[in-house]
N, C-alpha and C positions, 0 to 999 in steps of 0.2 A: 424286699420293699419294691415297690410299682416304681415301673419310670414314668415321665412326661414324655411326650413322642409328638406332643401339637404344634411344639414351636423350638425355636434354638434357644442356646442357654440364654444369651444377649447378656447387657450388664448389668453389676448389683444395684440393688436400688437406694435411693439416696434420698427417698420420700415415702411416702404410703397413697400422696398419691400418683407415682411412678409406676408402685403396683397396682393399682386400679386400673391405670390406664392399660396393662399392659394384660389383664386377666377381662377388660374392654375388648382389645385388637383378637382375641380368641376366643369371644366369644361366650366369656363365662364369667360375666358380670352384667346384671338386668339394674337398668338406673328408672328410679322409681320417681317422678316429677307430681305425683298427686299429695296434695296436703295431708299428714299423718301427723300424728297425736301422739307425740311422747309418753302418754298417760298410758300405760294398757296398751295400746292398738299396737305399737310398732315391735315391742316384745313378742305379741300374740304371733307377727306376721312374720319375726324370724323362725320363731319355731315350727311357725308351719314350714317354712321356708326348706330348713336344718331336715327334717319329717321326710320331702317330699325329695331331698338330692337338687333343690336349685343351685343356679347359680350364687352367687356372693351377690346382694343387695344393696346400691348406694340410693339412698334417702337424701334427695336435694331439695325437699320443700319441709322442713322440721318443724312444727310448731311451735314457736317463742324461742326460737334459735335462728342464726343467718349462718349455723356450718350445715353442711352436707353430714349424716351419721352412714358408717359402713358396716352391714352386717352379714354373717354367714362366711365370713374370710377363709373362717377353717371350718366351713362346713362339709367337705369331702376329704379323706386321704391323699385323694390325685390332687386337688386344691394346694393342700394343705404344703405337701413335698414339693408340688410346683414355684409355691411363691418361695420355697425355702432354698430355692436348686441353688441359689450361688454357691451355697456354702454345706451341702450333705454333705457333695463327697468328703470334702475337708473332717470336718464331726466324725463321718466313718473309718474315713484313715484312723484318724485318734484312738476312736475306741476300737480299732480294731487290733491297734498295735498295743495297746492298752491288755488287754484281751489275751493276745498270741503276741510277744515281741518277736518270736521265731521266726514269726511270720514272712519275716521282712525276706530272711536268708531263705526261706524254705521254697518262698513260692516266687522266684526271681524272675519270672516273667511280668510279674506284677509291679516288679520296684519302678521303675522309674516314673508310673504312675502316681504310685501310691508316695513316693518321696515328694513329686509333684506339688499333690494333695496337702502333705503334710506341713513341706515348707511355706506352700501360700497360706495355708489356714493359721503358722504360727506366726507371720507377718500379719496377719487382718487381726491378731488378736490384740493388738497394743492399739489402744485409743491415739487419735489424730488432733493434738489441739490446733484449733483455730480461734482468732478475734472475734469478740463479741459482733462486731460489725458484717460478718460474716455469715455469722447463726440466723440459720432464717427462723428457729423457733422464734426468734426475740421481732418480729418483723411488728410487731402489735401486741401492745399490753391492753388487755381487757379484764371485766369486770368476772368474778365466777358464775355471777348468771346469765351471763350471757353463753356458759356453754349448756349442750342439749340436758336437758332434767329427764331424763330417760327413768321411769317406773316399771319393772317389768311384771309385778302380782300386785293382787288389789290390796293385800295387807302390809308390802316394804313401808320403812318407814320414812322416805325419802325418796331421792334421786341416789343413783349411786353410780358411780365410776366401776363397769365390772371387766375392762379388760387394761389397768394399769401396770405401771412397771414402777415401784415404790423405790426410790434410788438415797441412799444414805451411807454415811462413809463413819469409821471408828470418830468421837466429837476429838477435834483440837487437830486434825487434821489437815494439809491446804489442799486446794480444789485437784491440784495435778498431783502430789505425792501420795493421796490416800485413796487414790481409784485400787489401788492394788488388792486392798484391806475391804476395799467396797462388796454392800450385798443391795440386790435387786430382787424384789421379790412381787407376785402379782397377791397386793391384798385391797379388798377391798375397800373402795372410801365413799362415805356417805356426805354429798354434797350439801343438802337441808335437810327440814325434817326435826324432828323432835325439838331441842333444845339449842339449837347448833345457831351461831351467828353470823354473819354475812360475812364475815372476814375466818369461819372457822368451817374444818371438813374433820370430819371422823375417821380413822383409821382402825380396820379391823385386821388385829397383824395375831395370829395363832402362833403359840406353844411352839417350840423346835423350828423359830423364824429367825433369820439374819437381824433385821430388825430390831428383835429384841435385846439381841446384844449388846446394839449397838446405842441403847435407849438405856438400857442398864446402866451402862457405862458412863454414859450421858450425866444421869442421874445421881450414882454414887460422888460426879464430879461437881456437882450442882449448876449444872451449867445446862443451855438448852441444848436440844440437837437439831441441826439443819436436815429436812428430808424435802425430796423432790416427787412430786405424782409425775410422773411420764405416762401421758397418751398417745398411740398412734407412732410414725417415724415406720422405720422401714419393716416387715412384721417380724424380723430375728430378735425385736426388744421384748416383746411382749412373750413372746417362746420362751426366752434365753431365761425369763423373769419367772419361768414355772418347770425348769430342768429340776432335775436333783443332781446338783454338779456337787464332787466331793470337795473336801474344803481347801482352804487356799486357792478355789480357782474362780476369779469372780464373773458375776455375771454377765458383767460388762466386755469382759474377752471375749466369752463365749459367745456373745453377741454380734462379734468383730466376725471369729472364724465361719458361726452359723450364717450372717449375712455375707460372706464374702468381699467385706469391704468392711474395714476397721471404723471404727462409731466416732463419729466427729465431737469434739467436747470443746467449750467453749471454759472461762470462768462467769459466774454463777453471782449472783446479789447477797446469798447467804450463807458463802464459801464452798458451795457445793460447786461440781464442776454442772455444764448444761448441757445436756444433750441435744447439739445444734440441729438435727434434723428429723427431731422429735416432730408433732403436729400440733401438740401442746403441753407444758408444764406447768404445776401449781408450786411455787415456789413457799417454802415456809419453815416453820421450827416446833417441834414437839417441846412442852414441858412434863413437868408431871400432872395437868390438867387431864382429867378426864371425862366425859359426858355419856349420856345411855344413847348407847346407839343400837339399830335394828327398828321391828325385826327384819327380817331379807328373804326371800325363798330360795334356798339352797339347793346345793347340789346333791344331797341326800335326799329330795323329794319333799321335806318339809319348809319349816320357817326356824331360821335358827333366830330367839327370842333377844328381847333387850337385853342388854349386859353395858357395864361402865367399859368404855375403849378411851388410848389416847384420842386426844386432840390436835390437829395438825391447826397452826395459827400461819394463816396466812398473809401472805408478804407480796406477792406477784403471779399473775397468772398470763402465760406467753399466748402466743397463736401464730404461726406459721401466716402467708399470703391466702397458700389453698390450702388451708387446715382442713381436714378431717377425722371424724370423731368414730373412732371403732367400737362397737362393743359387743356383748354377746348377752344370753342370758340362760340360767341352769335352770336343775332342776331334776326332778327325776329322771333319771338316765336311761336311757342315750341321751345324750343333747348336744351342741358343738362343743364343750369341753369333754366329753371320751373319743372323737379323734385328735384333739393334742394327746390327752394322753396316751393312746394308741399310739402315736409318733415317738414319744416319748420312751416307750415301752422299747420301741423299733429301736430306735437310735441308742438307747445305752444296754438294752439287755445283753447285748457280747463280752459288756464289760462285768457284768454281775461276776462270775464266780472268784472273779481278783479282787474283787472285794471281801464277797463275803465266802471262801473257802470251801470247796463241799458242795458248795449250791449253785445247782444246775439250771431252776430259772424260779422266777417269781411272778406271779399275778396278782395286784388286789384288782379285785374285780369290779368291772367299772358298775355292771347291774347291778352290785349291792353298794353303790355309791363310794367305793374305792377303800377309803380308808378299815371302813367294819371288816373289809373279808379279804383275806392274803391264803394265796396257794401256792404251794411250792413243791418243788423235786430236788431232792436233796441224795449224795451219795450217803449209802450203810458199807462202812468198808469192816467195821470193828469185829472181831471176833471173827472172821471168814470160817475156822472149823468147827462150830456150830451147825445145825442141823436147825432147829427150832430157835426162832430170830425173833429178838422183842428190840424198838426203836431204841437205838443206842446212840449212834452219831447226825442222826437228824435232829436227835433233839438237841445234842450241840448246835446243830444249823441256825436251827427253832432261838436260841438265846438269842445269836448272833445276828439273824434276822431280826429280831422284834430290840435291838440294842442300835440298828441303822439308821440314821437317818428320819425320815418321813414315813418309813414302814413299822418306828416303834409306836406308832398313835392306832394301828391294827389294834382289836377287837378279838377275831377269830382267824386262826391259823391254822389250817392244814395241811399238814405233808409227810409225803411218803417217797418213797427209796426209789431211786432212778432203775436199781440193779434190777425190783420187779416186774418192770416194764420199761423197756430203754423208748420206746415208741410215745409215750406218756408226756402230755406238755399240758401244763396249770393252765393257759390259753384256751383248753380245750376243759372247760368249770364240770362239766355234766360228766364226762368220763374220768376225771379226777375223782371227783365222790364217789362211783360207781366203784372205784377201782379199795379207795378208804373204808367205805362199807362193808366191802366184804371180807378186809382182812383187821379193821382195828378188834382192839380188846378194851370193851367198855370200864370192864372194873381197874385196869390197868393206863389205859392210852389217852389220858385225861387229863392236863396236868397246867391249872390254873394259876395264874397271876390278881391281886386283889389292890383295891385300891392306889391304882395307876394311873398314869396320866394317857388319856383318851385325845380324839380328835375333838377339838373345842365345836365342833356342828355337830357333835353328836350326842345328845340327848338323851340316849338310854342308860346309862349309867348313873350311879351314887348321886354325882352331884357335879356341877359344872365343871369340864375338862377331866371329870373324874372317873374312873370306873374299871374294869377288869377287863382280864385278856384269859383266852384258854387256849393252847396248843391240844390239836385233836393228830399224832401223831399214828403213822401204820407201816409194817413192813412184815416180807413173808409174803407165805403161802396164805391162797383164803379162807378163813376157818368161816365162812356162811356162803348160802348163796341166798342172793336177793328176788327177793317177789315183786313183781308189777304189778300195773296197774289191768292190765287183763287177770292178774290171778286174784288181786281184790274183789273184780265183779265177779269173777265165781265162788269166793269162801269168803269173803267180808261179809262187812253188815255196813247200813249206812246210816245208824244213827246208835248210839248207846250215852241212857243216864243222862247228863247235861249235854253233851254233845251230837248236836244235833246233825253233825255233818263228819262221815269220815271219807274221807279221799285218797287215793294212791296218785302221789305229785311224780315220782321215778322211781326206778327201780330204790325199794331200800328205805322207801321215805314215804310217809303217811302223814296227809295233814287232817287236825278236827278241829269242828267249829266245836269252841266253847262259849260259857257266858261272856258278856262284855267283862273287861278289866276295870273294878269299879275300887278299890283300894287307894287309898290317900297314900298311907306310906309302903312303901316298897319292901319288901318280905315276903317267906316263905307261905304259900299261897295252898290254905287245907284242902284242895280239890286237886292241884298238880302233888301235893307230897304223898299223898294215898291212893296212886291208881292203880298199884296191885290188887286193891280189892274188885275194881273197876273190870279189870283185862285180866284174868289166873293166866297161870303160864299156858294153858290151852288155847287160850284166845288167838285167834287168827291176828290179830294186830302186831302182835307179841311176835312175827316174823319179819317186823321191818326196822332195825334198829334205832330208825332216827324218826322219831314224828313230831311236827309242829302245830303247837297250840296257838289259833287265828279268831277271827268274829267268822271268816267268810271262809273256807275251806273250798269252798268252789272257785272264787278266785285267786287264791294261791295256787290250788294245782292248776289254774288253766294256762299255765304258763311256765318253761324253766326261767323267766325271768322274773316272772312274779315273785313263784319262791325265790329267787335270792334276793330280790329287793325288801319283800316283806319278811323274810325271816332274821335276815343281818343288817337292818337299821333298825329294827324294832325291839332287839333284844340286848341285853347287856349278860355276861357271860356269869358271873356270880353268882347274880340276882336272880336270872331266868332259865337258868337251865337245872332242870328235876331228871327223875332216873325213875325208872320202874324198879323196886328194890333197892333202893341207893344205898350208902353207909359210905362213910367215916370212918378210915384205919389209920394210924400215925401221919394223922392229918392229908393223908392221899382220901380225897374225893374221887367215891365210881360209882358203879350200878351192874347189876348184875343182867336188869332186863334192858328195853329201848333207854335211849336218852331221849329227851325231850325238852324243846323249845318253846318258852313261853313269848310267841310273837304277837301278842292282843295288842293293841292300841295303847298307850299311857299317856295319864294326860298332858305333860310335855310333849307331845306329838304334835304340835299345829300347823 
């Protein structure tokens, strides 16, 4: 990971806008004083912003707002670590000993550092209360429109809050005993818009969230639950609100350690504790009231559509003196949410194999919007007197992984044995395949999940939150070698039958345009299930194992990021994926020729 080298560490910060000022003094913050349009314009202008490596952008002339809005915070890596410095090293101690506990005895040159690190970070992880009178969030109660109504695409269905830290504690809980049980998590909340009442916000809290548990529990008790929207405050809340910390350890610690300075908590009007140096909080209580909220442009590149969410009923909305209002906005990726998660990736990947055993590292991949597409390296230790090796303990891993956390809402898994390439890192998307293509076994190395629970933004499957996963597992020696896109334009063809466009996207991988996707219901599709007649095994095609079926063949291959965005949001693994020669044996799905990816458009794609 990059150091910062511009300036010294100095202290933790105790505001947001501490760090403004202090990302000001160096120069890598641009304050924007001309009047902007929350409608469209100011979204447009961070991602140009995000595009170009600007600086971080404060917005002090809002329109139909009196706060300042901050964006691009985490537009860089060197950004991103810089406003974090109080508190890395702390975080890497952790997982480092997490990791290696040996570590400590082995490399004793290092200790008195690293014990340093350890003990300050376990000291900042215990919240600090203080008196309501204290709390500068509480400095001004205001109305909720009066915070900025930020729209970032022409079709959300609202204003939304997109960089919150949603704070809620097990119900029956008090403000100081139940931080411990507390989960914070970054979900979205839709301020107006649709249906929604002045005194109401929408909460969109996904599948495998803290939240929900705590909402469950709420509910089986018939009682409300108090939650709190946090904006803004020092930026370790808003990070700390999109880790994947293991359980028992809440977020609000981790907030303590990551900012280097323990999180100030005051008591709260709804028993929740407050987070005194937040820049703002909507204070209020879920029932089981729910409203259609959406849609939003996502971070999958599309619009994730209406659907019934809770309701957050509001009770109080704070404001700091010099509040300021952060936000970002997604989308198809890269955008500033793939360097959090890149940080992300940085800071807990040491700690991956102590969790999940065997597995050496993981990537979902941020170009295919994260969730749809996971890679892994995983150890093959099983059977070492073997000669001829078929995935045996990866696909243990493969359980294991897709059983974790935020990684079981994957889609497409890929992984292969560290043993056949020790140099080999899932980071590296493009030599990963390369490395899978030439050694998996189609009729064998295939091995689906159905009717599962998916990432709630994603839209290619069954039916809401619903749909399939496949592990495409490989180890060994390579029984193929793959063709490019130079050997295509000499033995290809560039159009056959309906398809009017065949492309070589990398080694191994052929895309063709087909007809549009014009099918109401979702089903086996008569032109993908018979392309043997289409390709005979002589077919020069018939040497790239994997081809995807698109409208535009030319721009999937004009990119490796094309294809992974286009091929792994747009497909669902069941549903979409056909075999040249396929079959059915004791319920094991293979194919004898290419596989192939049905990535058309459907009309839930908006």
């Amino acid at each position: 990971m990059g150091r910062w080298t511009r300036v010294e560490k100095g202290m933790a910060y105790r505001s947001l806008a501490e760090c403004v000022d202090d990302l000001q003094r160096i120069n890598d913050l641009k304050v924007i004083e001309t009047p902007v349009d929350p409608f469209l314009e100011i979204g447009m202008i961070q991602r140009r912003a995000y595009r170009s490596g600007a600086p971080a952008l404060l917005f002090t002339n809002v329109k139909g707002s009196r706060f300042p809005c901050l964006a691009n915070l985490y537009g860089t890596m060197e950004r991103a670590e810089f406003v974090l410095r109080h508190g890395i090293k702390a975080v890497e101690a952790l997982v480092s000993l997490k990791a290696d506990p040996e570590s400590l005895l082995r490399e004793g040159w290092k200790l008195p550092a690293r014990l340093f690190h350890l003990a300050t970070g376990g000291i900042h992880a215990f919240p600090i209360p203080i008196s309501r009178s204290k709390a500068p969030v509480r400095a001004q109660r205001i109305h909720k429109n009066e915070l900025p109504q930020i729209v970032c695409w022409p079709d959300d269905g609202g204003a939304f809050v997109t960089l919150p830290a949603v704070y809620s504690q097990p119900p029956g809980t008090s403000w100081w005993k139940g931080w411990p049980a507390s989960n914070m998590g970054m979900y979205r909340s839709q301020l107006n818009g649709n249906k929604y009442a002045e005194d109401e916000v929408g909460l969109h809290y996904q599948i495998h969230r803290g939240l929900g548990i705590h909402h469950k529990e709420a509910l089986e008790k018939g009682v409300e639950l108090p939650v709190n929207i946090v904006v803004g405050g020092p930026p370790s809340l808003a990070l700390s609100a999109v880790m994947p910390l293991p359980e028992g350890l809440p977020e609000l610690a981790f907030a303590g350690v990551l900012g280097g300075r323990g999180v100030r908590i005051c008591p709260g009007l709804n028993g929740l504790p407050l987070l005194a140096e937040a820049d703002f909080i909507i204070e209020g209580v879920l029932s089981g009231q729910t409203r259609p909220e959406g849609p939003f442009g996502d971070h999958l590149g599309y619009y994730s559509l209406i659907h019934d969410f809770p309701v957050l009923k509001v009770h109080n909305v704070w404001a700091r003196k010099d509040a300021i209002w952060p936000f970002t906005t997604v989308g198809r990726p890269p955008q500033e949410d793939s360097v959090i998660g890149e940080l992300i990736h940085e800071l807990t990947g040491p700690a991956l194999p102590t969790v999940l055993p065997g597995v050496k590292a993981v990537n979902a991949v941020d170009e295919a919007g994260v969730h749809p597409l996971l890679l892994a390296v995983a150890s093959e230790r099983y059977e070492p007197y073997r000669k001829r090796k078929r995935p045996q303990e990866i696909l243990t891993a493969a359980n294991a992984i897709l059983g974790q956390g935020q990684l079981s809402l994957a889609k497409f898994l890929l992984i292969v044995a560290g043993e056949d390439d020790p140099s080999l890192h899932p980071k590296n998307s493009r030599a990963l395949f390369e490395h899978l293509l030439r050694r998996i076994d189609l009729r064998r190395d295939l091995h689906f999940q159905t009717q599962t629970s998916i990432d709630t933004l994603d839209y290619s499957g069954s039916g809401f939150q619903t749909g399939s996963k496949v592990v495409m597992a490989a180890v060994g020696e390579p029984v193929r070698e793959l063709k490019d896109a130079a050997w295509w334009e000499e033995y290809g063809v560039s159009e056959l039958g309906p398809f009017q466009q065949l492309r070589a996207v990398a080694p191994g991988i052929l895309a063709l345009s087909g007809p549009e996707f014009s099918s109401t219901e979702r089903g086996a599709d008569p032109l993908l299930s018979n392309l043997q007649e289409l390709f005979p095994a002589e077919h020069p095609a018939r040497c790239y194992p994997l081809w995807v079926v698109t409208e535009k063949a030319d721009f999937l291959s004009g990119s490796w990021e094309n294809f992974l965005w286009v091929t792994f949001t747009r497909s669902d693994p069941a549903t979409d994926i056909y075999g040249v020669e396929s079959f059915t044996k004791n319920k094991h799905w293979g194919c004898h020729g290419p596989m192939v990816i049905d990535a058309r458009l459907k009309p839930h794609h908006a």
